[in-house]
N, C-alpha and C positions, 0 to 999 in steps of 0.2 A: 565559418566566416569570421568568428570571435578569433579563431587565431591566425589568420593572415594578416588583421588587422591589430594582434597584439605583437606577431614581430615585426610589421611595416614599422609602430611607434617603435620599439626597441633599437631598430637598425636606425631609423632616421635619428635617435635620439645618441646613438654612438658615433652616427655620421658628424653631429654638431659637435660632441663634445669633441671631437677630434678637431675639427676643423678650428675650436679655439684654445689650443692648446698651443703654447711658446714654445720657441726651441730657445735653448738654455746652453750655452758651451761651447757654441761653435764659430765662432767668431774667427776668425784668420786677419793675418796680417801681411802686408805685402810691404818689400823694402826695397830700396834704390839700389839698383843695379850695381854692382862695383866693379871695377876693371877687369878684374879674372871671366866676371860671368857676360861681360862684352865680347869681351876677346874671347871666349869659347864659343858665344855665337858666331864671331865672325870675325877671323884670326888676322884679314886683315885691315879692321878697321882701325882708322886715325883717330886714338881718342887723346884726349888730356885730363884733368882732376880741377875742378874748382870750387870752392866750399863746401868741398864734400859729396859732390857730384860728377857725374861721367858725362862728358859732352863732346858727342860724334859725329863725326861732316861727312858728305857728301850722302847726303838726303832729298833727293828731287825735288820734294813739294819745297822745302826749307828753300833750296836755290832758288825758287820760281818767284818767292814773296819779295815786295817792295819794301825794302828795309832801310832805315837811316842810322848810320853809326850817331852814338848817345856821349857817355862817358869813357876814358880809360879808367880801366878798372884795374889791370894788371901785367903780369908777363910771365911766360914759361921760365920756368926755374931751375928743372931737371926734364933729363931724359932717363928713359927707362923701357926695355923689352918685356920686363917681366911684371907682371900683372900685382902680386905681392908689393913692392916698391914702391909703389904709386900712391904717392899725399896729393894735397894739393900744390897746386904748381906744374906736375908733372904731367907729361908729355913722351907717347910712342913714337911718333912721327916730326911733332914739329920742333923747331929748332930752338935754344934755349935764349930766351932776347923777344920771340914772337908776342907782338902785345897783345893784349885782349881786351875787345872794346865791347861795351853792352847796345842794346839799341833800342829803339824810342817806342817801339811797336809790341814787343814784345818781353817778358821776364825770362822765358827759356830758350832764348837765342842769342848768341854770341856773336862777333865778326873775332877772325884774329888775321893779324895785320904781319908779314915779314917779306924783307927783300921782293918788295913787288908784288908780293902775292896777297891774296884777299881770300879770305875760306869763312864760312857760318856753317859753325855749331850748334846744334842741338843736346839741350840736356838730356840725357836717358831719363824714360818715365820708368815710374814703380812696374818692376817685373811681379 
């Protein structure tokens, strides 16, 4: 009986120490998306580049939301097919002139405004 009950203590007593031990190193980081790694998900989405961020339209939920354009913030500057080339400013799809308005509702959601047309952008989150 003495020794079921001196490795029941043993194993409970490695069961604890285990159970408070740190993990130490493992840490990961995740970064912002950038135009290559868009555009290899999905070759043909319509993105553009702005402070450093990827922001892509035609997102269902994004269109369904009650949005109010805010501030002009800016305009497309460049176009570009190829995913490398892309600063801020730049633009796969839309045309160079297209403004870019923020909106009242939200921080990660754009309108951009040309020739009639109205399109909301969403920023790409941390892949």
């Amino acid at each position: 009986m003495k020794k079921k009950s001196c490795l029941f203590v043993v194993l409970f007593s490695l069961f604890l120490v285990g159970c408070n031990e740190k993990v130490t190193g493992t840490t990961s980081e995740s970064k912002k998306p950038d135009a290559a790694e868009v555009l290899r998900l999905d070759n043909q989405a319509d993105i553009f580049q702005w402070e450093g961020n990827i922001l892509k339209t035609n997102i269902e939920w994004v269109d369904e939301l009650e949005l109010n354009e805010d501030k002009y913030i800016g305009e497309i500057k460049f176009n570009s097919s190829k995913a490398k080339e892309f600063k801020n400013g730049t633009a796969n799809l839309l045309p160079i002139g297209a403004k870019i308005y923020s909106v009242k509702e939200r921080d990660d959601i754009f309108i951009v405004k040309y020739d009639n047309v109205v399109k909301r952008y969403l920023v790409s989150s941390e892949g």
